[in-house]
C-alpha positions in Angstrom: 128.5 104.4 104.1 129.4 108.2 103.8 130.3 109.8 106.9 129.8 113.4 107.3 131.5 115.7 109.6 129.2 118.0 111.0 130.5 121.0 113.7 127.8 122.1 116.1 124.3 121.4 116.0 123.2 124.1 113.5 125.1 122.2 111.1 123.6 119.3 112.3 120.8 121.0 111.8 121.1 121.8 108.2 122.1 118.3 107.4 118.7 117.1 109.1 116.9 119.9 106.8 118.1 119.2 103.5 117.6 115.6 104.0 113.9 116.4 104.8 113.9 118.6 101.4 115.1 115.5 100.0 112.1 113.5 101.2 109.4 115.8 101.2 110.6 116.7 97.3 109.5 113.1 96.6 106.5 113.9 98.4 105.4 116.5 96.4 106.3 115.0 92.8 104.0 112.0 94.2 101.3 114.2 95.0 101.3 116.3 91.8 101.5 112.8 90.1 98.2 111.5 91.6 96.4 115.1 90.9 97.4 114.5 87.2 95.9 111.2 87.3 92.9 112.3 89.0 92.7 115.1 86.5 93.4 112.8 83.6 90.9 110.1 84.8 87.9 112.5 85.2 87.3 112.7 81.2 87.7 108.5 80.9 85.8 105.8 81.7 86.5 102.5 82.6 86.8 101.2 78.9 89.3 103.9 78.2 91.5 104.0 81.9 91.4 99.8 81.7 94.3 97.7 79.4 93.3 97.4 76.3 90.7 94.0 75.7 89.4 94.3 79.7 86.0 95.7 78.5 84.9 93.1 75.8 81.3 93.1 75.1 78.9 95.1 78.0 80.9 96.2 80.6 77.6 98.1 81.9 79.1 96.9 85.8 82.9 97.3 85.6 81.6 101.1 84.1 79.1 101.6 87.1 82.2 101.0 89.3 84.7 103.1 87.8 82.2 106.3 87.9 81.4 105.6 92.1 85.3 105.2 92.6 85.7 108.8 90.9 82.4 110.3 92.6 83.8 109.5 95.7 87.2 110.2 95.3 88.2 106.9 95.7 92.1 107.1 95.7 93.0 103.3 96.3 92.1 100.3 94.8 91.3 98.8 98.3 89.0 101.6 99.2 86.1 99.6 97.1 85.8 96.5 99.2 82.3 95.2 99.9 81.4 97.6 97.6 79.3 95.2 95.1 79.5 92.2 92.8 82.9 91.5 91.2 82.3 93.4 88.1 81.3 96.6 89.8 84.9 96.0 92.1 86.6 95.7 88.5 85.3 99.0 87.8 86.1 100.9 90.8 89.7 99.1 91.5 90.7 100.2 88.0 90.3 103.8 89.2 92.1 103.0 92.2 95.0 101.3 90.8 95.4 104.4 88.6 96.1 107.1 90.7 97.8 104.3 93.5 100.3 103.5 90.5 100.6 107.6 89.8 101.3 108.4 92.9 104.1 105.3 93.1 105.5 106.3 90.0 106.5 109.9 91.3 107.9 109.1 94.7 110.2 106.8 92.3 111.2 109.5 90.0 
């Protein structure tokens, strides 16, 4: 591991600062990531947000789910539990998983 020399504990100090820029940098891309998606998401529906051949035939419950997950700003997939029927979870974990991945994908870039 590196090993730093640091004099005095202001530049300790600055060390400890620009490692927390560091950090809360990752923060922030996360966060802008997971507006986008929130932003993106708003004009889709489930049909659209879901992998392609998810909504095959009536997807009349996975759809009621995806619009409560988005009208209540539902950010994680496990936010839906005991929600309602398996179909409707489908719906609303999709919107979940969506902004959960976003937000993943920018503390990792």
């Amino acid at each position: 591991m590196a090993r730093f020399r640091t004099r005095g504990p202001l530049t300790r100090l600055g060390v400890a600062l620009a490692l927390f820029a560091v950090v809360a940098g990752c923060g922030n891309r996360a966060e802008m990531a997971r507006e986008t998606e929130i932003r993106l998401l708003a004009h889709q529906n489930f049909a659209q947000a879901a992998e392609p051949g998810r909504c095959v035939g009536g997807c009349a419950a996975q759809e009621a789910g995806f619009a409560y997950a988005k009208a209540h700003a539902m950010t994680q997939d496990n936010d839906c539990v005991g929600k309602g029927d398996e179909d409707f979870l489908e719906g609303c974990r999709q919107y979940g998983e969506d902004i959960q991945e976003a937000y993943e994908s920018g503390l990792n870039h």
